[in-house]
C-alpha positions as CSV (number, residue, x, y, z in Angstrom):
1,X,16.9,44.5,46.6
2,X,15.3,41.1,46.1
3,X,13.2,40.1,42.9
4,X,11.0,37.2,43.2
5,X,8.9,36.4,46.6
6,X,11.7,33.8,47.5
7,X,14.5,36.0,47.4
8,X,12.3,38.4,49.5
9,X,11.5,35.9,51.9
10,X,15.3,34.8,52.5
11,X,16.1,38.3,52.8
12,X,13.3,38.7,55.8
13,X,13.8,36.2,57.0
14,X,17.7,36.7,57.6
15,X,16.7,40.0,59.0
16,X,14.3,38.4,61.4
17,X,17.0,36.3,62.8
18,X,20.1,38.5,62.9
19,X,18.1,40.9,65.2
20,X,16.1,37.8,67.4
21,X,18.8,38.2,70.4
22,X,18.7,41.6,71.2
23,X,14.7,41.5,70.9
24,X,14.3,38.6,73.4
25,X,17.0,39.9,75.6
26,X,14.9,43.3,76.1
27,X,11.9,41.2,76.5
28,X,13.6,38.9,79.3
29,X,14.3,42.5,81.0
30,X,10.7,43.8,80.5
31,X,9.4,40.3,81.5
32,X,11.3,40.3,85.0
33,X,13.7,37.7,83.5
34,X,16.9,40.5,83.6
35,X,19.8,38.7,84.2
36,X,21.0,37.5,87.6
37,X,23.3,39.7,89.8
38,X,26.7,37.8,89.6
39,X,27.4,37.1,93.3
40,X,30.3,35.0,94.7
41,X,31.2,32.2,92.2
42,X,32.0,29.4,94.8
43,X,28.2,30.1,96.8
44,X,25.9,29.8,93.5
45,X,24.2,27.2,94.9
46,X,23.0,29.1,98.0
47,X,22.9,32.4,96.2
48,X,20.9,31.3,93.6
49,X,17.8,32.5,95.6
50,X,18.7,35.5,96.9
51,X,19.7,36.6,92.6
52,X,16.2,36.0,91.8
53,X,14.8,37.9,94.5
54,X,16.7,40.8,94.1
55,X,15.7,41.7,90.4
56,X,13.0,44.8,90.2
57,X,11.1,45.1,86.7
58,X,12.4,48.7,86.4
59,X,12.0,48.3,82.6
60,X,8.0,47.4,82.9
61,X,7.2,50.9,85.1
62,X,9.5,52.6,82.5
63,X,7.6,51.3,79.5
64,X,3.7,51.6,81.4
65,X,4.6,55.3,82.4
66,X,4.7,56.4,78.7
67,X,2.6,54.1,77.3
68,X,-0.5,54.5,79.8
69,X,-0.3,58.5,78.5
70,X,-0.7,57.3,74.7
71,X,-3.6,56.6,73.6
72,X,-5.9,56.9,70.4
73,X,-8.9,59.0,71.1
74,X,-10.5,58.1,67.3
75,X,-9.8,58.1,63.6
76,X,-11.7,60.8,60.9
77,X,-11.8,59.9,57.4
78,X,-11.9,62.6,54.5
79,X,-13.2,66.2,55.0
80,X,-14.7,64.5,58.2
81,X,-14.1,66.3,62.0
82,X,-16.1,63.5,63.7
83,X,-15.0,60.0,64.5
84,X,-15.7,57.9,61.5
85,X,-18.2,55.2,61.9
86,X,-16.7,52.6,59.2
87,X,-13.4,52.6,61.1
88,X,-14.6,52.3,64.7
89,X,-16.1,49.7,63.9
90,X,-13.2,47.9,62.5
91,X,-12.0,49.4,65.9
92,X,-14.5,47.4,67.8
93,X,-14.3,44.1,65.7
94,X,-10.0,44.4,66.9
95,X,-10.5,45.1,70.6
96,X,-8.7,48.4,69.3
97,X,-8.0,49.7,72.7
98,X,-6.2,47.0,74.3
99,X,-4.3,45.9,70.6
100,X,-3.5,49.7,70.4
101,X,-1.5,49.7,74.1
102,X,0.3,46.2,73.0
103,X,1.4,47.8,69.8
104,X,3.0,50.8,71.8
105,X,4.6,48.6,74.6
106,X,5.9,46.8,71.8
107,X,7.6,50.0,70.2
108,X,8.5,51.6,73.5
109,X,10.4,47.9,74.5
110,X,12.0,47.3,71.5
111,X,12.4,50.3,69.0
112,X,9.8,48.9,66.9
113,X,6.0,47.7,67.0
114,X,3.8,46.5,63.7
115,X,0.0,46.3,63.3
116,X,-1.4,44.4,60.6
117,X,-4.8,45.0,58.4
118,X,-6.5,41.3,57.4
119,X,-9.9,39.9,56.7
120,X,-11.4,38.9,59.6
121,X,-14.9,36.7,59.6
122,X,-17.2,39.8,60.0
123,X,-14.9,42.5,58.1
124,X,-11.5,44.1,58.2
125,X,-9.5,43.4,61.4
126,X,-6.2,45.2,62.6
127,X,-3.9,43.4,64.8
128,X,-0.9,43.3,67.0
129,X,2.0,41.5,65.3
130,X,4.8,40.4,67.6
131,X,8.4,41.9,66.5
132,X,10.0,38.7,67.6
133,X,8.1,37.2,64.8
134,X,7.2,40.2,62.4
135,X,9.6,42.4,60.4
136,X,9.2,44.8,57.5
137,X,11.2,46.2,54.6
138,X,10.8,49.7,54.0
139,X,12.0,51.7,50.6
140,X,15.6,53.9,51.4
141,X,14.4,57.0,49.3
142,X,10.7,57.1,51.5
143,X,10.4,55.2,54.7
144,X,6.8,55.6,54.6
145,X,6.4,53.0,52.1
146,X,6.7,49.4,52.7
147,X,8.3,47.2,50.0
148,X,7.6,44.0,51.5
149,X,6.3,42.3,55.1
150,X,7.0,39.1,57.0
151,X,5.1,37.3,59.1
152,X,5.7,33.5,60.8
153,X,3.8,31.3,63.6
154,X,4.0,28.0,64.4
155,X,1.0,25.5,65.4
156,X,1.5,21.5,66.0
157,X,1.8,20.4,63.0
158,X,3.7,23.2,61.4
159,X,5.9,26.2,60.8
160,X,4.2,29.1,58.7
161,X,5.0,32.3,56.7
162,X,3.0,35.0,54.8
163,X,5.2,37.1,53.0
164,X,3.3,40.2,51.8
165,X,4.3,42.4,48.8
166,X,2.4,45.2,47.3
167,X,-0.8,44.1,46.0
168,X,0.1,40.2,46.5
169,X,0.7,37.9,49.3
170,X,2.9,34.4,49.5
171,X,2.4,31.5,52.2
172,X,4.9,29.3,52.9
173,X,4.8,26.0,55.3
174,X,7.9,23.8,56.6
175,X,6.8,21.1,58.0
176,X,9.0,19.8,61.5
177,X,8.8,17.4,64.0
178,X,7.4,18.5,67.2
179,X,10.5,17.4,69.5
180,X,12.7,20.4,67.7
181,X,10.4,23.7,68.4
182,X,11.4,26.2,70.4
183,X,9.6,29.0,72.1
184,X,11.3,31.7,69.6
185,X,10.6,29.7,66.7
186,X,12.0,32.7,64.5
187,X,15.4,31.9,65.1
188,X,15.3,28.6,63.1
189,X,13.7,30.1,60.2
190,X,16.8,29.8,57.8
191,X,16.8,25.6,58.8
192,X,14.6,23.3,57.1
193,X,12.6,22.7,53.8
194,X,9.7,25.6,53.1
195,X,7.5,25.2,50.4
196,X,5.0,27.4,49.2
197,X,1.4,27.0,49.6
198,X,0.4,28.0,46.3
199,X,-3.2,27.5,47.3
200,X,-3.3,30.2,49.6
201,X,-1.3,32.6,47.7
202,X,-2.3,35.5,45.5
203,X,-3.7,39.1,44.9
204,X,-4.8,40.8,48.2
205,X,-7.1,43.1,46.3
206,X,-4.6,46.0,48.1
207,X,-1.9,48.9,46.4
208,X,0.2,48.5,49.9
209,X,1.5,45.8,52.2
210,X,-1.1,45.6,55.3
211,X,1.8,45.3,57.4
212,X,3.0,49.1,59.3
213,X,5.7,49.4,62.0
214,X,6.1,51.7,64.3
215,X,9.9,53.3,65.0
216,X,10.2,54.5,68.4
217,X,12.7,57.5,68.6
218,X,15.9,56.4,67.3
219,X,14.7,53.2,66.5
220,X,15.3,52.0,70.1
221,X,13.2,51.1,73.0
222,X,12.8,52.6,76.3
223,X,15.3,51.5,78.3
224,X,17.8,49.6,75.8
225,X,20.4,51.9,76.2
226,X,20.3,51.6,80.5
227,X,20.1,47.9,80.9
228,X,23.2,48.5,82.5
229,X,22.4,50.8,85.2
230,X,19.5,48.2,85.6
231,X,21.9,45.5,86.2
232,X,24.0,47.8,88.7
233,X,20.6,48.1,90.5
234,X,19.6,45.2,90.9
235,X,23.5,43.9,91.9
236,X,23.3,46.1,95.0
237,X,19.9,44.9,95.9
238,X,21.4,41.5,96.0
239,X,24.6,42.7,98.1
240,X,21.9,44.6,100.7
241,X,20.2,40.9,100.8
242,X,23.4,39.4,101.3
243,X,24.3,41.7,104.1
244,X,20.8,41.4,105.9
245,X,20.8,37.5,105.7
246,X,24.3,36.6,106.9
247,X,23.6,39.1,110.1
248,X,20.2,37.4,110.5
249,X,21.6,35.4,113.4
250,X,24.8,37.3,114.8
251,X,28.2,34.8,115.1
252,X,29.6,34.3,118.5
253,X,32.9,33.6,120.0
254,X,34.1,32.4,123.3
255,X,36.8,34.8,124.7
256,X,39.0,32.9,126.9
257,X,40.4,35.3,129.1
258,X,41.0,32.9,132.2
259,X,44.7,32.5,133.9
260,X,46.2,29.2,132.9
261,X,44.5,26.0,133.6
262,X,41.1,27.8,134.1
263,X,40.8,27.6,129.9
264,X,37.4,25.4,128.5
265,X,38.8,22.0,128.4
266,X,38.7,19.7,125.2
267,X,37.4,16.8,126.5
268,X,35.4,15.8,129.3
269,X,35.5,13.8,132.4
270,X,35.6,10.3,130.2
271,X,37.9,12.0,127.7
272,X,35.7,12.4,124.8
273,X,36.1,15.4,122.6
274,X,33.7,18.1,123.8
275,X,31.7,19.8,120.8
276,X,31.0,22.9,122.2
277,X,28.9,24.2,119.3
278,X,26.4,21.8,120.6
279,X,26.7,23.0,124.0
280,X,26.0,26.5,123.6
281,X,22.8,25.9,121.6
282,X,20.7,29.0,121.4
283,X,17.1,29.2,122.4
284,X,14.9,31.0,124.7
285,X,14.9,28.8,127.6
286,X,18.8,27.7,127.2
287,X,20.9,28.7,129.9
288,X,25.2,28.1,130.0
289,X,27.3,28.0,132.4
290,X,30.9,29.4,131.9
291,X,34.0,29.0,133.4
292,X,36.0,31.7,135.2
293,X,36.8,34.2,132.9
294,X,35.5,33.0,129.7
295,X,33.3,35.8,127.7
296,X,30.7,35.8,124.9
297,X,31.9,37.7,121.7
298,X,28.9,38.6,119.2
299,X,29.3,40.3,116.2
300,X,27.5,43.3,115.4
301,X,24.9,43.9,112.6
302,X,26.3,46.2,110.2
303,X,25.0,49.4,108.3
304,X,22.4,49.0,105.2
305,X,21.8,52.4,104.9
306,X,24.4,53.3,103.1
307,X,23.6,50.8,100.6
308,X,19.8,51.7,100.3
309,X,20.9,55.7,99.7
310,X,23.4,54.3,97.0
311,X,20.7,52.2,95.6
312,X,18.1,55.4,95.4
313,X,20.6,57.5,93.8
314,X,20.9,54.9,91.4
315,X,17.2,55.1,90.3
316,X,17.3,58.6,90.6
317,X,19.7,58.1,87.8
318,X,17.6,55.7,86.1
319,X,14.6,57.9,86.2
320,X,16.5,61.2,84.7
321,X,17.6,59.0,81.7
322,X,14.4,57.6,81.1
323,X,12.3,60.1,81.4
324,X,9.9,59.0,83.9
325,X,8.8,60.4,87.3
326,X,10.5,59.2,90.4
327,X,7.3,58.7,91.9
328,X,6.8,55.7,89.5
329,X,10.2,53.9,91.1
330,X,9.5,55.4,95.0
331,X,6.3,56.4,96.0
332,X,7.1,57.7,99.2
333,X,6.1,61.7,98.8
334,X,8.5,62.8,95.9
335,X,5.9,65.4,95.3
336,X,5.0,66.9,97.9
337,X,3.0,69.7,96.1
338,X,1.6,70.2,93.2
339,X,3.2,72.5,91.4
340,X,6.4,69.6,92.3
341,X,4.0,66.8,90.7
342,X,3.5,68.6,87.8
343,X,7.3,69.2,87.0
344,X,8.4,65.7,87.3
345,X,5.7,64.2,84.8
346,X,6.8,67.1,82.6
347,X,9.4,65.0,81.1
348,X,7.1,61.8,80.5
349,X,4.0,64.2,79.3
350,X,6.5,65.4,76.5
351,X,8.1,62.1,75.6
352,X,5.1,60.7,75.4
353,X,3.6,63.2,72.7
354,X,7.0,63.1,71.1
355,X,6.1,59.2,70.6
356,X,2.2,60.2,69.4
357,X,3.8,62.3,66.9
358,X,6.1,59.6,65.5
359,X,2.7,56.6,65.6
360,X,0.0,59.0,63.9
361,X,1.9,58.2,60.8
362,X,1.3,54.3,61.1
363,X,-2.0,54.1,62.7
364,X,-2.5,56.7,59.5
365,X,-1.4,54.2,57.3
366,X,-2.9,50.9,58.6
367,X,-6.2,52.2,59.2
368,X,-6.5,53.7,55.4
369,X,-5.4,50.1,55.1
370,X,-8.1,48.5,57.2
371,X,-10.7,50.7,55.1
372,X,-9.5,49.3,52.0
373,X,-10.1,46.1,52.5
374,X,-14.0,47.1,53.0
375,X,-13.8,48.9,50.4
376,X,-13.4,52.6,51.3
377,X,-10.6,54.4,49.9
378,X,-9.8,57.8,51.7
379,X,-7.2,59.5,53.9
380,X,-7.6,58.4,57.6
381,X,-6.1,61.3,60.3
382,X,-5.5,60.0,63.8
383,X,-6.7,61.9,66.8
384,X,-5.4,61.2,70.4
385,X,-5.9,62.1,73.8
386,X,-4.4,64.8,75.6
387,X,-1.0,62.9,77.0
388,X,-0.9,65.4,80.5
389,X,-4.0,64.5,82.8
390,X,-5.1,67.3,84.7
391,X,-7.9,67.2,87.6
392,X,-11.4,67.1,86.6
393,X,-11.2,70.8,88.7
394,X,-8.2,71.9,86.4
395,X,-10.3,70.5,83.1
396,X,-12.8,72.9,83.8
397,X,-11.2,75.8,84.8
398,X,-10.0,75.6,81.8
399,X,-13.0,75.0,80.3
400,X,-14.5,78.1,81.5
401,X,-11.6,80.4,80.7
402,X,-12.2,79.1,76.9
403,X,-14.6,81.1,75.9
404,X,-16.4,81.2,72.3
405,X,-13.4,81.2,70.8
406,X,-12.8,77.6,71.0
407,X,-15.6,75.1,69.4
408,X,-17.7,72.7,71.1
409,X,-16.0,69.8,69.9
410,X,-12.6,70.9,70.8
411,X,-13.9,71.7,74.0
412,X,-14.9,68.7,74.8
413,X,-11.9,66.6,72.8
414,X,-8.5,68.6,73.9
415,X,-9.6,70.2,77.2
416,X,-12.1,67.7,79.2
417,X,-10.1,65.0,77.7
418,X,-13.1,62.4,76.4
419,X,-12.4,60.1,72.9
420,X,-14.1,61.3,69.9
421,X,-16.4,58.5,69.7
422,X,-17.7,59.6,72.9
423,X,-18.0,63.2,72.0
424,X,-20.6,61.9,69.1
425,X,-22.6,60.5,71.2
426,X,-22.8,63.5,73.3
427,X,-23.1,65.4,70.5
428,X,-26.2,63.1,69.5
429,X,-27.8,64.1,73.0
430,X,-27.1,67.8,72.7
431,X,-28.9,68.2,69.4
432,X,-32.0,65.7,70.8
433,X,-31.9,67.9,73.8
434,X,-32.0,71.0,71.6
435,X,-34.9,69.8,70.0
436,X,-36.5,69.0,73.1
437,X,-36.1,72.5,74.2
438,X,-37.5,73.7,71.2
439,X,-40.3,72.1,70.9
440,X,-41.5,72.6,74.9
441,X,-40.8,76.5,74.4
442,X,-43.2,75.8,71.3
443,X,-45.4,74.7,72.9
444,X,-45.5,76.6,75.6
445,X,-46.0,79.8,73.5
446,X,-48.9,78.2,71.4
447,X,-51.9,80.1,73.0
448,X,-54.8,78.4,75.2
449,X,-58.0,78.5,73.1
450,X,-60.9,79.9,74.1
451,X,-63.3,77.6,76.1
């Protein structure tokens, strides 16, 4: 392993590039940008609409079906059961919802996502760090600790790096003209001068690096391992297009079927060439006039429904390997019932807890991170919400069949589904309105005095 905060910042850095490719390929796929259907080499030119048109962001609804189901209901510090008020606030002050989502998508695209703990101006801040610029060194023997983080960003005037170690933290700047950026500035890390900012380096005041990633199963996003059947997809969309917009207008053919010397002359009366494509121009008010015995040939349209059945069971596929309903790719009545809904999201309720399971870890880590920095030091546990959502009807059904076995608070978290911070509020009201109670009965039962 490196020694000194250059060697670890060469070593990163190395990392960051020999994995760039693969992570902006995925993100062209997620992003719509998949790669064109390859179509007939000598017809690019006029093909080269049709390709775009017949990509489908399959990845995107594969990604947003799992990671619209995953999502953090609150945090509780210590010997706490409630949401803790410290970290929801640092919750609030980092748009925690929407930063939360974008850290998942991120993992659930490309096998990893990071969050990062910092300063902000009003207090400690957690945020979204982009894996195409953000990568992390984690020790063999125990995965859960970090030995060292790397983070770079580029603004017009320069390139930057913060290269975070336990307990310390190293900037480094490399200043380059503007003419040779590149929108994945990551990939020309190893090029150039960098020099550390020694101003801006130092203790961070923290026992960990405030850098956490999150390892989707396998290490490996979403789709990464179908991006072929997505291609196949998306290649016999472009032949259906094909098919539909050479038959758009049906070719025609003269039959000449008339004895010898009847036949469509060449050339007229003057004995110029006769163009008879400009003849027989088509149109609602055209009318032609054949010889004896000549006949109109068209062509007839051919079959696309073969194509769009071999194109369904094609998703079909794609959804089975995925995990994610059909109805996501075709809603056109795949569950017709609701005991047949409820089977196909099954499969994406479980992989999505399956993925809850492997983040509580991380969002653990960072947000005993985020505390640190103002100043708390305790064990952060993170709560989520149910993955499976079930009818407001179904919720309290359940409800009901509950009984007293099952607390308040649990009640209200893992069966009617609502996020802890808003179960303290409620839980505010329901003592204010017990007190309320109490003190009307009270006062009901205090006796009239005599007049």
């Amino acid at each position: 392993m490196p020694d000194s905060p250059e060697e670890w910042f060469a070593y990163l850095g190395d990392k960051l590039v020999s994995r760039l490719p693969e992570m902006v390929r995925l993100r062209n796929y997620v992003t719509g940008q998949a790669p064109l259907p390859k179509g007939a080499t000598q017809y690019r030119e006029a093909y080269a609409d049709w390709q775009k048109i017949s990509r489908t962001n399959w990845p995107e609804l594969v990604v947003d079906a799992k990671a619209d189901r995953i999502k953090i209901a609150g945090f509780s510090v210590g010997g706490e059961t409630g949401d803790n008020d410290a970290l929801r606030s640092v919750w609030r002050r980092s748009r925690g919802g929407g930063m939360a989502a974008d850290v998942h998508r991120d993992a659930l695209t490309y096998g990893v996502g990071y969050a990062m703990a910092s300063e902000g101006r009003s207090g400690a801040i957690i945020t979204r760090e982009s894996p195409l610029n953000t990568i992390v060194e984690t020790d063999p023997l125990d995965p859960t600790y970090v030995l060292a983080g790397l983070k770079t960003w580029s603004d017009k005037t320069a390139d930057h790096a913060v290269l975070h170690l336990p307990g310390e933290v190293y900037r480094f700047v490399r200043r380059v003209p503007l003419r040779s950026r590149t929108p994945d500035r990551p990939q020309l890390i190893g090029i150039g001068v960098w020099e550390t900012d020694g101003l801006n380096s130092g203790p961070t005041g923290l026992d960990i690096v405030p850098i956490v990633e999150f390892v989707n199963r396998d290490g490996i996003g979403e789709f990464a391992n179908h991006t072929d059947l997505i291609d196949r997809i998306n290649w016999i969309t472009l032949q259906r297009l094909l098919i539909v917009g050479m038959q758009a207008f049906r070719q025609r053919a003269l039959e000449d079927g008339s004895k010898e010397g009847d036949a469509m002359p060449d050339t007229d009366e003057d004995g110029e060439p006769i163009d008879w494509n400009k003849e027989f121009v088509a149109g609602p008010d055209a009318l032609w006039v054949l010889p004896p015995g000549v006949k109109i040939w068209e062509s007839q349209p051919g079959d696309v429904q073969q194509i769009l059945t071999a194109a369904k069971e094609d998703i079909r596929q794609f959804a089975a390997v995925t995990h994610t309903p059909m109805s996501e790719f075709v809603p056109d009545g795949e569950n017709q019932t609701a005991e047949g809904a409820a089977l196909a999201r099954e499969g994406t309720v479980k992989a999505s807890e399956d993925r809850m399971e492997r983040f509580t870890s991380s969002w653990d880590d960072i947000g005993s991170c985020a505390l640190q920095l103002d100043g708390i030091n305790d064990e952060v546990r993170t709560q989520w919400m149910p993955a499976a959502t079930p009818s407001m009807s179904e919720r309290y059904d359940a409800l009901s069949k509950a009984g007293d076995d099952v607390d308040w608070r649990t009640k209200m978290e893992d069966i009617l589904g609502y996020s802890a911070d808003r179960v303290d509020e409620m839980e505010a009201r329901r003592v204010s309105d017990a007190l309320l109670a109490s003190q009307i009965t009270a006062d009901q039962a205090e006796p009239i005095p005599a007049t």
